[in-house]
C-alpha positions in Angstrom: 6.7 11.1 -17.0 5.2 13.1 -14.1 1.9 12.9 -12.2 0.6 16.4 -11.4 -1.3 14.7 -8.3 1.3 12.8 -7.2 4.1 16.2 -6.6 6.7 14.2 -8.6 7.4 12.0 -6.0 9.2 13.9 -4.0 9.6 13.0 -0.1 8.5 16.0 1.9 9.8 16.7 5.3 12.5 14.0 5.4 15.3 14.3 7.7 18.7 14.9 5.9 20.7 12.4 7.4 18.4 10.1 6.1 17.6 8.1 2.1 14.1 7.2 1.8 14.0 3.5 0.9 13.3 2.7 -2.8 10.7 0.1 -4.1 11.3 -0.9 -7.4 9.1 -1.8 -9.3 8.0 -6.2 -9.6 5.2 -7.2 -11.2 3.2 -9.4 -8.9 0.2 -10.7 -10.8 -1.7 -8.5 -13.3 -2.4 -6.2 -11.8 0.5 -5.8 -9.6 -0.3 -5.2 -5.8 2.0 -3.2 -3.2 1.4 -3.6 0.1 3.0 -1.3 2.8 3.4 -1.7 6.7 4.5 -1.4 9.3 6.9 -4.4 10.3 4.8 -7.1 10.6 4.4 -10.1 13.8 3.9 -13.7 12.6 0.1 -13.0 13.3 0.1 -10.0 11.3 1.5 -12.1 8.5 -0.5 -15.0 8.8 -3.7 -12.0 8.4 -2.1 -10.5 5.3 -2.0 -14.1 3.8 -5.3 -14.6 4.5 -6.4 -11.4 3.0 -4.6 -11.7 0.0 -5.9 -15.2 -0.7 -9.5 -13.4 -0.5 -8.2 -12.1 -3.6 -6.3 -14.5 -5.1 -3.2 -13.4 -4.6 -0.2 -15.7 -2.2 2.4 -14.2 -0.1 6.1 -14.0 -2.1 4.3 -14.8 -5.5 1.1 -12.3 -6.1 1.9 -9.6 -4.1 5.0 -7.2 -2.9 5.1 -6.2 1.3 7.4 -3.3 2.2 7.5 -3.4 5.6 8.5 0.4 6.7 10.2 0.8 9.9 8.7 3.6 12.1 9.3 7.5 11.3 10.9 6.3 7.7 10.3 6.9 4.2 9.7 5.5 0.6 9.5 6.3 -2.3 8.2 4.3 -5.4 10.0 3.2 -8.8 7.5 5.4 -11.6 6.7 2.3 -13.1 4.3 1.6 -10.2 2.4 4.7 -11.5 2.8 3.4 -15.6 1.4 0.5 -15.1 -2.0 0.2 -13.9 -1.3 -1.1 -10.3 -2.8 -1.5 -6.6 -0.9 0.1 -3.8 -2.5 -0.8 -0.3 -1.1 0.3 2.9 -1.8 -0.6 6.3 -1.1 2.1 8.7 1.2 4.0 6.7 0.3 7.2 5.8 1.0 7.9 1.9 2.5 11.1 2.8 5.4 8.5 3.9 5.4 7.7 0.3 5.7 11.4 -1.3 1.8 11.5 -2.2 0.2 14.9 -1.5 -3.5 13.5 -1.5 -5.6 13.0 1.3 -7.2 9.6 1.3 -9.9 8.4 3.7 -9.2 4.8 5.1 -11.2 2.4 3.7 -11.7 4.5 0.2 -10.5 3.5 -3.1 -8.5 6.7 -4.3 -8.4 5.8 -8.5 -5.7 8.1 -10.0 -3.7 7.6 -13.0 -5.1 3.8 -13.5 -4.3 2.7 -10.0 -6.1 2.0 -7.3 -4.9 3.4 -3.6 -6.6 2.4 -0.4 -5.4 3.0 3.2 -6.4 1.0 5.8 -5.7 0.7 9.7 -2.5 -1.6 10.8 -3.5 -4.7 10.7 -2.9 -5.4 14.3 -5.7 -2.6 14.5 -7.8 -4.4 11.5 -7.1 -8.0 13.4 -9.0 -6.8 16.7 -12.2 -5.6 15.0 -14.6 -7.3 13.1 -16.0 -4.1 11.8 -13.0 -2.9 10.2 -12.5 -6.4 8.5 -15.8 -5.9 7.2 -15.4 -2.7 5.4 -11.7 -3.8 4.0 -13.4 -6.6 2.8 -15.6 -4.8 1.1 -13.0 -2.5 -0.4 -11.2 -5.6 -1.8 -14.0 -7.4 -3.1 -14.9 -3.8 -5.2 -11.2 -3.7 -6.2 -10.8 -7.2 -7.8 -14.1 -7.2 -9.6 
């Protein structure tokens, strides 16, 4: 099946020498969440936990994090786009993931039944109260 919005899932701009990493597809709670960062501190992780418990999800048990390494790239099993699913990243552009579609941080993007919001790395998000505030926000409108 193919996504007209989503360019097939093709990586663009990816160095030959190097695969893009694969996430297959594991559902997570209905509906399944992705989350996508950079590689994570201890802090970081404890934040993500946090969030995710805002929402009723746990860490290894509602949830899937891909940490992606610097300057590499993913790209997602299709089921991810069959089933209705959320796909958050922190500071990981979704062009990393083969999307061709702009998305404005902190804006749910709704396309094909799932939800898509970009935020800030959450060592960024961790420092600033106001950028808590409007992911919170996001989340809250996401789960309801």
């Amino acid at each position: 099946m193919t996504y007209p919005l989503f360019n097939n899932l093709e990586i663009v701009s990816l160095p030959e020498d190097k695969n893009p990493e694969f996430i297959p597809f594991e559902k997570t709670g209905n509906p399944p969440v992705l989350v996508i960062s950079k590689p994570l501190n201890e802090d970081e992780k404890t934040l993500l936990s946090k969030i995710m418990q805002s929402i009723n999800r746990t860490m290894d048990k509602d949830f899937l994090l891909v940490e992606l390494p610097e300057k590499s790239s993913a790209t997602l099993a299709d089921k991810w786009l069959q089933e209705k699913s959320i796909i958050i990243s922190f500071g990981v552009p979704f062009s990393r993931l083969g999307f061709q579609f702009e998305n404005k941080s902190y804006h749910i993007l709704k396309l094909a039944n799932n939800s898509f919001l970009q935020c800030d790395a959450l060592s960024k998000v961790s420092q600033s109260p106001d950028l808590k505030r409007r992911l919170w926000s996001q989340l809250k409108s996401m789960n309801s």
